[in-house]
C-alpha positions in Angstrom: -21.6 34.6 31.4 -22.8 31.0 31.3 -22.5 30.9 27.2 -18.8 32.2 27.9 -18.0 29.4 30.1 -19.6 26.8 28.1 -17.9 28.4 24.6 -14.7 28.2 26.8 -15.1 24.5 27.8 -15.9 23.5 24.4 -12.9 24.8 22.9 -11.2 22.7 25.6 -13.0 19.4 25.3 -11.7 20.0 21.3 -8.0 20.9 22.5 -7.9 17.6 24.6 -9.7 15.1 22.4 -7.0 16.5 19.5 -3.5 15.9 21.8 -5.1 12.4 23.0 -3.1 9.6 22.1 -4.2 7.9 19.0 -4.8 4.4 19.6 -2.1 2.2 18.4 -3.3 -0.3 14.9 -3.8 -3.9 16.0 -3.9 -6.4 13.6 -7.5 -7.4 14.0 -7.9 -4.3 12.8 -6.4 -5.0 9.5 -8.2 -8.3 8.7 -7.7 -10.4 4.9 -10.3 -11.4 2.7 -9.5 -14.5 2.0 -6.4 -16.7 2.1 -4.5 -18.6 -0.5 -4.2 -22.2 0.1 -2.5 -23.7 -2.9 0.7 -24.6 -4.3 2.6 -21.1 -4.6 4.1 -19.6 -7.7 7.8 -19.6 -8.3 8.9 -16.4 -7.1 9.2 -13.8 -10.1 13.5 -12.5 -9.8 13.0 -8.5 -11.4 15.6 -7.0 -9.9 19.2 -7.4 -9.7 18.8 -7.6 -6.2 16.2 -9.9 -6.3 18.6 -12.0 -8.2 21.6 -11.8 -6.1 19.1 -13.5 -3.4 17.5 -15.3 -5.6 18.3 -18.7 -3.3 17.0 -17.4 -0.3 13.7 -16.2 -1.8 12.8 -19.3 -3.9 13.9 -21.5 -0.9 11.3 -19.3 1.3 8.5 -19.7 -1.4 9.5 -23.4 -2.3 10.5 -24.7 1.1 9.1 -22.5 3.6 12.7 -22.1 4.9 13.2 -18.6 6.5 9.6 -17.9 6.3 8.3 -16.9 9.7 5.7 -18.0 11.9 4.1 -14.3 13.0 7.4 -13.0 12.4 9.0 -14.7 15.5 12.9 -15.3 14.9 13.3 -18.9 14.9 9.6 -20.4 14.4 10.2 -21.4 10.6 7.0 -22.6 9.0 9.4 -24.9 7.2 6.6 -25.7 4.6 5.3 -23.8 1.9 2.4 -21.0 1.8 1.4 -17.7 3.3 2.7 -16.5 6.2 1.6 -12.3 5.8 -2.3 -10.7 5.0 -3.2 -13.8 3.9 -1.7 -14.1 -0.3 2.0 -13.2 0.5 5.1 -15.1 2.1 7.8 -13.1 3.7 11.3 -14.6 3.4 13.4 -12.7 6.2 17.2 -13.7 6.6 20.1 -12.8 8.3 23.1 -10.7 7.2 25.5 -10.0 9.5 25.0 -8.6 13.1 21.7 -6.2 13.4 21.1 -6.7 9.8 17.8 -8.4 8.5 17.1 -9.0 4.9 13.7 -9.3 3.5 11.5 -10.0 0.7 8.1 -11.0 0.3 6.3 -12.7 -2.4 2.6 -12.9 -3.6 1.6 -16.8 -3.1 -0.7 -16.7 -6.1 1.0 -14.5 -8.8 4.7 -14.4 -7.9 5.3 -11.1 -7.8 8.3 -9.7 -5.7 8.0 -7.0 -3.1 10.2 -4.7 -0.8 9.7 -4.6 2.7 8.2 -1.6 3.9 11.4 0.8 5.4 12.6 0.0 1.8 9.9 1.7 0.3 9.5 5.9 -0.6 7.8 6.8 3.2 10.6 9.0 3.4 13.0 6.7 5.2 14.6 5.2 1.8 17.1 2.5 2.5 18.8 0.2 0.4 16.4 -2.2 -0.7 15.6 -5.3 0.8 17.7 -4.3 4.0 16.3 -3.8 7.4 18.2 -0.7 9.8 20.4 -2.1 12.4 18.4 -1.6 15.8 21.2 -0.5 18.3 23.7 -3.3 17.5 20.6 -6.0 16.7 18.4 -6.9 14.3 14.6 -5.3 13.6 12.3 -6.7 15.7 9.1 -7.6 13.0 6.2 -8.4 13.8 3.3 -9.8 11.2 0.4 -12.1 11.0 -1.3 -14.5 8.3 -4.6 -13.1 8.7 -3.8 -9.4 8.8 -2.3 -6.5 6.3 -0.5 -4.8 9.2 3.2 -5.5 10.0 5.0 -3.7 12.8 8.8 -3.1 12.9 10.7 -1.9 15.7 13.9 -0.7 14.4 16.7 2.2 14.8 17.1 3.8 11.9 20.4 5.4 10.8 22.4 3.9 13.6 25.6 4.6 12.1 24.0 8.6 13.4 24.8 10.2 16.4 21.4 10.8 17.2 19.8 7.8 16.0 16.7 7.1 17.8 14.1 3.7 18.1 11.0 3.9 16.5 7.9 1.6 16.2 6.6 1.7 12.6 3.1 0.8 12.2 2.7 -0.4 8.6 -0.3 -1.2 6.3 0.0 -3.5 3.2 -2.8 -2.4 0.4 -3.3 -2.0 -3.3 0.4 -3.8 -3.1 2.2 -1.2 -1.4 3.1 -0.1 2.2 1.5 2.6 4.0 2.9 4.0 7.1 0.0 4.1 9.8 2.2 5.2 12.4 5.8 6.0 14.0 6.3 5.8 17.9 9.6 6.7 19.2 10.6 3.9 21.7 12.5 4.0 25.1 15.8 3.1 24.4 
């Protein structure tokens, strides 16, 4: 009887610690190795895209203009260098009402990059284009001396049943990998 109960209890300790919440990535958890603290490259245009914004992102490497402070709308660094894990500069700017733009370059080589909902994590959108978030822009979160960069965004608003969601995103082996998606209280 007592190895029944105690078979029976372990199969329930398993069940619960398997449905717990995981614990949600915090950017200490995501440190850099290092940090570039020179002059950065010119920005590297390889896309048509690219070069359509081509102003905006060598202003952002150049200038620091649009380039975030933690990704908080409206704290420009206003100088040049890294603002994201340490080597790379996001350059995030407006387009319209809800709409962010973004791209982000490596400090030291030049390269490029999308933003992570632009990327193949099975949420494709146009690239370099944020998802309206219920009438307002992505809310983006990001630090200098971490790879992880948090969005909270709706995507597909123009559906019916578009919902929030907080994406949880890793930057490693230059690409994005989604850690985790919350849906969010509207």
């Amino acid at each position: 009887m007592n190895l029944i109960f105690a078979a029976t209890l372990s199969l329930l300790q398993t069940a619960a610690a398997q449905s717990a919440p995981k614990p949600l990535p915090k950017f200490e958890d995501y440190p850099v190795k290092g940090a570039f603290n020179q002059v950065p490259h010119s920005p590297i245009l390889a896309t048509q895209e690219q070069q359509r914004y081509r102003t905006r992102i060598r202003e952002g490497v150049e200038k620091g203009w649009g380039v975030w402070i933690n990704g908080e709308w409206g704290k420009e660094q206003n100088r040049p260098g890294p603002n994201f894990a340490g080597h790379y500069i996001v350059i995030v700017w407006g387009c319209g009402s809800g709409c962010l733009r973004m791209a982000m370059s490596n400090a030291e080589t030049g390269t490029i990059y999308n933003p992570p909902l632009s990327e193949d994590v099975g949420l494709a959108l146009p690239m370099l284009v944020f998802p309206n978030s219920a009438g307002r822009a992505a809310d983006v979160e990001y630090r200098s001396d971490s790879r992880l960069m948090v969005i909270r965004a709706t995507p597909h608003s123009d559906r019916r049943n578009a919902a929030p969601y907080a994406f949880y995103f890793l930057w490693q082996d230059e690409r994005w990998t989604l850690l985790m998606r919350l849906p969010l209280e509207e």
